[in-house]
N, C-alpha and C positions, 0 to 999 in steps of 0.2 A: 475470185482470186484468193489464193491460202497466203496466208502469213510469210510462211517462205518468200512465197514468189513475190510478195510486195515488200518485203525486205532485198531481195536480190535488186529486185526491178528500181528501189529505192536506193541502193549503192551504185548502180550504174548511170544513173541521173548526176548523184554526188559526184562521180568520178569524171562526168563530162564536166559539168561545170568548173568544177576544179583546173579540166585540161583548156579551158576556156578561159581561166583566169592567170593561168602560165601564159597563153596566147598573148594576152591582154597587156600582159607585163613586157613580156618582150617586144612588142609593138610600140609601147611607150619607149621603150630605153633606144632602139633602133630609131626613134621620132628624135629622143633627145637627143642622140651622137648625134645625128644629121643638123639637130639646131646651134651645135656649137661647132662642127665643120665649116656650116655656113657665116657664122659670126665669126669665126677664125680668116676666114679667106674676104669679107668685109673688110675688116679692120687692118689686115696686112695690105689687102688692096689701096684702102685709104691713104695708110701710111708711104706706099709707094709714091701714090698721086701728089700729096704732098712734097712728097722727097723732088720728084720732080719739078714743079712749080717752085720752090726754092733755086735748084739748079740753074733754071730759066731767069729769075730772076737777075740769081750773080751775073751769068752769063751776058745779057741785056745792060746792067749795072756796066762789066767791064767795057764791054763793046761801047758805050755811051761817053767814056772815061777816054777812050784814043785818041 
């Protein structure tokens, strides 16, 4: 192999890896939106549950009070 062609042959290596570490990043970032979508929809779901569970409460409390 001439010089050349293991210089070329050596930039097309770089420039995969490279396109594999753009991959890599994107992958992550798409992994993290999804981790906070998911803790988003948790923690409002909770706070529902709760909300509810209070309601229930009063509710119960009134009814008890007649």
């Amino acid at each position: 192999m001439k010089t050349g062609e293991a210089r070329q042959r050596y930039e097309e290596i770089v420039e995969v890896i490279e396109t594999f570490d753009k991959g890599k990043k994107r992958a992550a970032g798409a992994v993290a939106l999804t981790a906070i979508l998911l803790a988003l929809a948790t923690m409002m779901s909770h706070r529902t549950h709760t909300e509810t569970v209070i309601i229930e409460g009063e509710r119960n409390t009134q009814w008890g009070e007649l």
